[in-house]
N, C-alpha and C positions, 0 to 999 in steps of 0.2 A: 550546818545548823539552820541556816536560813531554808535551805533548800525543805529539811525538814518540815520548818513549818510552814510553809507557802503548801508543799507536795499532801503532806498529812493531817497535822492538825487543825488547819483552816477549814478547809472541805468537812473534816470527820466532824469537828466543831456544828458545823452549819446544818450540817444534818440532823444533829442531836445526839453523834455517836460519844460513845464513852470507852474506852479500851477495857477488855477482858485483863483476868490477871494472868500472870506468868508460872507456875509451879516452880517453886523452888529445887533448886540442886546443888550437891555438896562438891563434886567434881566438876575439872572445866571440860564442856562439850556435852554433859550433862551424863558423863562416863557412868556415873554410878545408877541412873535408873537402867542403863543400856547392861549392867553386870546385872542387877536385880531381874533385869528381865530376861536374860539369859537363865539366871538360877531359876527362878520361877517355871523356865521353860523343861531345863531336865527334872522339877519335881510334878510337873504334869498341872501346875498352877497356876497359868498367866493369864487367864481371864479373872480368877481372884485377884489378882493383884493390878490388873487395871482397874476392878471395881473398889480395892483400898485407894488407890490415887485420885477417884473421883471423892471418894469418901472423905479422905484429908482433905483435898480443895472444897470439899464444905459447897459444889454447885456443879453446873454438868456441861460448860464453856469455859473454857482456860488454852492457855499457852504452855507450849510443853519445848523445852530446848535438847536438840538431839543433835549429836555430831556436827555442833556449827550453824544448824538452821533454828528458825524460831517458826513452830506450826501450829494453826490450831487444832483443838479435839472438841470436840461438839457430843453429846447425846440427847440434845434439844429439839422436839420435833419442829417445831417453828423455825430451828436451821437448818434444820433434815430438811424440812418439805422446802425453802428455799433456794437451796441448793441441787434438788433433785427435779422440782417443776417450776413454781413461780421461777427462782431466777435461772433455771436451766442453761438460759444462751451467757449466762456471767461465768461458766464452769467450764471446764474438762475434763478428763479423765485425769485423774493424780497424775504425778510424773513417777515417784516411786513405780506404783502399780505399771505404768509403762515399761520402767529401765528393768523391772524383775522378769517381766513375761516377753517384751518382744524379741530377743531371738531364740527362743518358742514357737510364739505362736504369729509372729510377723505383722501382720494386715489384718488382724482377726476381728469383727467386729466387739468383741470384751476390751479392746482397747485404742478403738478409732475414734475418732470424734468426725462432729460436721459433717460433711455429705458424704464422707466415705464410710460413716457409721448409718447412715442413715437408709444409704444403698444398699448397703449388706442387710441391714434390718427387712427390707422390704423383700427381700429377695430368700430369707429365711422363713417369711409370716406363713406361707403355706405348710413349710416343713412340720409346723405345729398346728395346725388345722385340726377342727372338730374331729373330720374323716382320720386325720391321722392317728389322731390322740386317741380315738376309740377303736382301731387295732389293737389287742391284748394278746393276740395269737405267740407275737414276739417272747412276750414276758413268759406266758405258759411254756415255750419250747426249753425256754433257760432255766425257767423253773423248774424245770425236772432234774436237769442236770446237778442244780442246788440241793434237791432234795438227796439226790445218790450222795452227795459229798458228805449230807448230816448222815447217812444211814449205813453209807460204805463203812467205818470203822466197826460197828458191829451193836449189840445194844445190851443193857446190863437191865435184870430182872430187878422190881424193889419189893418187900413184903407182901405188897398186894396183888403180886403176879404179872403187875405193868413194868411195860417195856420202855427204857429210855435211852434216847443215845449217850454216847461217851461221850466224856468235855469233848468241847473244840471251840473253838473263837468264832462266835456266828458274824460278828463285824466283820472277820478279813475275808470273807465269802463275797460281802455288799458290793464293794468295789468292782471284784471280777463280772457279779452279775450284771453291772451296771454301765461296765464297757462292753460288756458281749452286746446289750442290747443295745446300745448307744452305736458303735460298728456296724450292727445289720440295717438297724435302721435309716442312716446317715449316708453309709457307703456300698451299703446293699450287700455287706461281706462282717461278718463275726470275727472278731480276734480269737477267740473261744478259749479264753482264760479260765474259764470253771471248766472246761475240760480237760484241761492240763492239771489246775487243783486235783481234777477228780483223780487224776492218774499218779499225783503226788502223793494223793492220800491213802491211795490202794496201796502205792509202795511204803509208804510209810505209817500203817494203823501201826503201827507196834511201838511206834513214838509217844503216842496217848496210855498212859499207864491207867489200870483201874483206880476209880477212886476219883475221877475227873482233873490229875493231876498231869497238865502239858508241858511236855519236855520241850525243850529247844530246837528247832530242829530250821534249815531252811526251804520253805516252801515257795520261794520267788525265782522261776528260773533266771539264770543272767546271761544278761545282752541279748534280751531279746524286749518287746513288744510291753511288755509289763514291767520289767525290771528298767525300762528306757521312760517310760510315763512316770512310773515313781521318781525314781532319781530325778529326773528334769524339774518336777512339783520343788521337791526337797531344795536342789539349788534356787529356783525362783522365791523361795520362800525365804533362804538366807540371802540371795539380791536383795527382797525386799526392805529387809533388815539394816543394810549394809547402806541402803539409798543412795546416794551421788557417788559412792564405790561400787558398786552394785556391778560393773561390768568387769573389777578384778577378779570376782568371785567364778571358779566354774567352767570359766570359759571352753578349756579344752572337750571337757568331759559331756557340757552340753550340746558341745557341738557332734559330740559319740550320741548322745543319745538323740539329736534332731536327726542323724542321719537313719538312724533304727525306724524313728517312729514314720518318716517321710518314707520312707521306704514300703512298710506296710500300707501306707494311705496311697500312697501312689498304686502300689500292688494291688490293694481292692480297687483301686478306680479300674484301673486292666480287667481285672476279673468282671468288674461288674458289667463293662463293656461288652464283654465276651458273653455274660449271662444277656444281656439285652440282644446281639446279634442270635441268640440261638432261644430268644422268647421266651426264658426263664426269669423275667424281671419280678420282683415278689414288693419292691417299693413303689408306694404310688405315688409320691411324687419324686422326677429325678433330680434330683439335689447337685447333684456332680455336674448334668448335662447342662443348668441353669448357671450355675457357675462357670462354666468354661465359657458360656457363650455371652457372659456379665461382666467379665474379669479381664482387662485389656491385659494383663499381666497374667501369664498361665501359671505362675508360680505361685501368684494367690488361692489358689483352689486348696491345694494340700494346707496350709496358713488358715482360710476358714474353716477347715473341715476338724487340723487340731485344734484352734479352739472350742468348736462345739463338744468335741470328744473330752476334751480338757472341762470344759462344764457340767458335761454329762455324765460324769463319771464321778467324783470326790465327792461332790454338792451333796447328790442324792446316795449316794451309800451311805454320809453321814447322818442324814436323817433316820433314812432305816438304822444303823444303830444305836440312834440316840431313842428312837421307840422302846427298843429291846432293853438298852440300858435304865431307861427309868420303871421299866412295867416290872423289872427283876427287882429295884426298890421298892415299888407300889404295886404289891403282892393284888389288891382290891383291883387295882385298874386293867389288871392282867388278868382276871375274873370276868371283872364286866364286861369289857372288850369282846372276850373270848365265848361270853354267853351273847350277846348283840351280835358277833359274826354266825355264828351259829341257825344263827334265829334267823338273818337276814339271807346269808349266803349256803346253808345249808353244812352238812358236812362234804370230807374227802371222797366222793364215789367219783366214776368215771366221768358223770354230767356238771362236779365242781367248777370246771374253768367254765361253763357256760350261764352259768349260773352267777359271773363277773362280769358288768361290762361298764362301762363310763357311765352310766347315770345311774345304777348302784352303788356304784363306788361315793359318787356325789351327794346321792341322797343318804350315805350311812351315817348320820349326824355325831355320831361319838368316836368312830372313825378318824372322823374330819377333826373331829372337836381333839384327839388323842395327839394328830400328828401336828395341828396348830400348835399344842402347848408344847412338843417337844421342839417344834420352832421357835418358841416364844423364849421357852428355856436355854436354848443353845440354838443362837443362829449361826446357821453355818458359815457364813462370811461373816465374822463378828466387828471387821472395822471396812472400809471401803475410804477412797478421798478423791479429793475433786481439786485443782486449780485454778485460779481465780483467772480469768482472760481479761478481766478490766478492772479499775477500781471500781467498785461497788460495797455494799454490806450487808452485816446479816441482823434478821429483826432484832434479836436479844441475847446475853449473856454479858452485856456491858456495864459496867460501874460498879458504884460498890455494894448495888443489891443485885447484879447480875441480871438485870429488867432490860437495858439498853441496850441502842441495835450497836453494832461493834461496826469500824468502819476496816473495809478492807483492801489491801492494795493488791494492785495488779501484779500477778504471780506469787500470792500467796496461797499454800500448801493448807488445807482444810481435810482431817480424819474425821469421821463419823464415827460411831458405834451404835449398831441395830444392838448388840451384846446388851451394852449397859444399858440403852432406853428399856429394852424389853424384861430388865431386873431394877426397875422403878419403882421402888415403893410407891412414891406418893402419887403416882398411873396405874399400878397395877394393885395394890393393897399391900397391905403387912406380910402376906401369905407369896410376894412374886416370889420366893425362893423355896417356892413350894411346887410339885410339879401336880397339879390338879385342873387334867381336863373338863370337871363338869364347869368352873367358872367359866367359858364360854357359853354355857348355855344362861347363866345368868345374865351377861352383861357384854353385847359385844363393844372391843376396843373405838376409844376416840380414835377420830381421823390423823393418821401419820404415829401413832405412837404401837403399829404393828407391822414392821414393815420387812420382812422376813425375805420377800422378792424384792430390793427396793423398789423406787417408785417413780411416778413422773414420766417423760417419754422411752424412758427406757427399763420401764418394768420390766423382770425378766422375761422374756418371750416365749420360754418352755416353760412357765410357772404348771399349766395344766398337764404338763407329758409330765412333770416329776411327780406331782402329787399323787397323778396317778398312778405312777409305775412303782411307788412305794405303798401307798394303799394296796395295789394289788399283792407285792408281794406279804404286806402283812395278813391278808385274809388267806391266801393259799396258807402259809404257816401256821395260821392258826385255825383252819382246816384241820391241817396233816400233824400236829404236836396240842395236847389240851396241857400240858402243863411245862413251867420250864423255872429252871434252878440257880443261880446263879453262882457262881465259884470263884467270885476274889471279891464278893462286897459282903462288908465286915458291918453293916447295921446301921452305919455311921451316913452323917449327910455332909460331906465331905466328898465332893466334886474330883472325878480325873479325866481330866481335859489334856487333847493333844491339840498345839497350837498351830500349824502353818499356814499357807492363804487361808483356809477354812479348820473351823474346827470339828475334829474327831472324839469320839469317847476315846477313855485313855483307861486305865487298868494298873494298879500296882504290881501286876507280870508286866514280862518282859514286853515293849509295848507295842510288839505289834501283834499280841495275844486280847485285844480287845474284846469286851463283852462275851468271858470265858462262860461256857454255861450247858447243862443240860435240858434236854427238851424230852418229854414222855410223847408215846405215839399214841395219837387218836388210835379208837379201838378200828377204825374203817383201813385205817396205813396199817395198822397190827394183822390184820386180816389179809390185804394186799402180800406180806412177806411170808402168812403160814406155806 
């Protein structure tokens, strides 16, 4: 007790801290939010129900008791931003967030600190470079492949004599597209996972019944390259869960799938070697040959490389279908959109992908303003944490009006949520649970209360490769499709959300039939197939 207050309350006193409150729980270890949030998780509802627990705590800094620990949860920008810049060197990377991903991704800079995050940082800043970022060639070669997968199964005429594809889940496309390019780019070698889709789906059109009704079928091959990235994801997501147990979880089966994925990344490094000695190199910066000659440890190379691909890959698929999933609610915004691309980019003819490059994409203001709010709406990492390396504090959430800086001790566990800040009423209006891009044009966000890349020295560093690579693909799509239909959203505004590190749209089919839908063909793609 003494030790108590000499350690805590003197100092936290002296400062002016006040302690945040605790949330209540009926079981011990705090069992019963840990079921609820399980349940919440098979009805596709666990970001509602983090936003009822801020709601009952009545403020947006509290103390939340899980399996034995006592952490905070913040959606306070004033905590946010001192935990991510002002107090930066007072933080680390969560420990959760560590025990889930490192035997994954090892040494990866997503979960180094101090100089060995810092070295990796530097050593990646070209991979994202203007020059790189404005290569689209990539995206267009995948993108065709995309388009065979929507058009392979065949297309059903409506009244009007237009053509539209048959259901298919445009979301479980995002993902393939978004490793293919993420692989060529990175490792100078494709996985070519939508080439395999596409080969899926030629055998299997007869799965999609008319009527836009999709059967069950499996389209993930197993033990391979796609089916060893998912599953790995899936385990890290229940480590995460699990926290200080985190390394009972999985173990064998992760290490079946490090050996798949290590395997391929090693294999494109060969390849790409092999492509350099014979002067067929297509990347301009070598990424791999920088690493080997940076990495005292050659074991690290493959470790940075899956985590880039591990970022590259879920982040931004889910954006692209979190676009799709609201524009099929907001019937208007998939209008405007689609007359603003139009207008700016032109239609599908053969000169379309030229007619795309990095500073159209940048200047299409509604564009920008469409995939901001579907960030805003659903950010894709919707919690993130940091631990405390010293005592120190944070400026407020303390006392009993929640104003006070909270005093914090050394190796305390700190959650954030971009989720909840960016479903702030009193930041964002009455209206944040509305999904309406033109409020960007009226009013852009305070400082820290949009932080969708986090922030501070470690903003993400592909922030410009994703934006654009999901702008791209939304203008080619909507090029090549003028209208599209939705097939499991019932009118309702009533959210389905898939929860693990990042969040996915979710679908009341079976879920990994995401953002189920039909698409009509532009008359110029209709013309292409006579």
């Amino acid at each position: 007790m003494e030790s108590l207050v000499q350690n805590v309350l003197l100092p936290a006193r002296s400062l002016g801290c006040e302690p945040a409150p605790t949330e209540p729980t009926k079981w011990p270890l705090g069992l019963d939010m840990v079921v609820r949030g399980l349940r919440a998780s098979r009805e596709q509802r666990v970001m509602d129900f983090v936003l009822e627990r801020f709601d009952t705590m009545g403020r947006y800094t509290w103390y939340m008791k899980l399996l034995g620990s006592s952490n905070l949860l913040t959606a306070d920008p004033a905590n946010i931003q001192a935990l991510l810049a002002t107090q930066f060197e007072h933080f680390k990377t969560g420990a959760p967030k560590v025990m889930s991903l490192k035997q994954m991704i090892g040494r990866s800079i997503f979960i180094a600190d101090g100089e060995a995050w810092h070295n990796a940082r530097v050593l990646m800043r070209p991979l994202f470079s203007r020059e790189n970022v404005s290569d689209l060639t990539v995206f267009e070669d995948h993108f065709q492949i995309l388009l065979k997968c929507l058009l392979q199964p065949g297309t059903e005429v409506d009244e009007t004599g237009r053509k539209w594809t048959k259901g298919a889940s445009l979301a479980s496309f995002f993902p393939c597209f978004t490793i293919d390019c993420a692989t060529e780019i990175f490792v100078g070698r494709s996985v070519d996972s939508l080439k395999t889709r596409l080969e899926e789906v030629i055998r299997e059109s007869s799965s999609i019944h008319q009527g836009g009704e999709i059967k069950e079928v499996d389209t993930i091959p197993k033990k391979d390259f796609a089916w060893a990235f998912n599953r790995s994801l899936q385990i890290a997501n229940v480590r995460l869960r699990l926290r200080s147990l985190s390394s009972c979880y999985g173990r064998t089966e992760l290490k079946e799938c490090k050996l798949v994925l290590y395997k391929f990344i090693n294999d494109a490094i060969h390849a790409a070697d092999l492509a350099k000695d014979q002067g067929q190199v297509r990347v301009k910066y070598d990424f791999i040959n920088t690493l080997r000659q940076n990495c005292p440890d050659h074991t690290e190379v493959p470790e940075q490389i899956a985590g880039l691909l591990a970022a590259g890959r879920d982040s931004t698929a889910s954006l692209m279908g979190f676009v799709f999933y609201h524009m099929i609610r907001n019937p208007m915004v998939f209008e405007k959109l689609l007359r603003i691309v139009r207008e700016t980019f032109g239609p599908a003819d053969d000169d379309a992908p030229k007619r795309i490059t990095f500073e159209t994409l940048r200047s299409c203001k509604y564009l920008q303003n469409v995939m901001n709010e579907a960030l805003r709406m659903n950010s894709v990492v919707p919690f993130n944490s940091k631990c405390a390396v010293r005592d120190t504090m944070l400026p407020t959430g303390g006392g009993a009006d929640g104003t006070k800086p909270i005093y914090i001790r050394k190796g305390t566990e700190i959650a954030y949520s971009t989720y909840v800040l960016h479903r702030r009423k009193d930041l964002w209006g009455e209206d944040a649970d509305d999904f309406r891009p033109e409020r960007w044009e009226e009013k852009r966000p305070a400082n820290w209360h949009f932080q969708p890349f986090s922030g501070g020295p470690r903003i993400c560093i592909g922030q410009q490769f994703a934006l654009t690579e999901v702008g791209y693909v939304i203008v080619r799509l909507l090029q090549s499709f003028d209208g599209i239909e939705g097939l499991d959203y019932d009118g309702t505004k009533r959210d389905w959300l898939r929860f693990s590190i990042i969040v996915t749209p979710g679908t009341p089919n079976p879920k990994e039939k995401a953002v189920p839908c039909k698409l009509r063909l532009a008359p110029e793609i209709m013309k292409k197939l006579q």
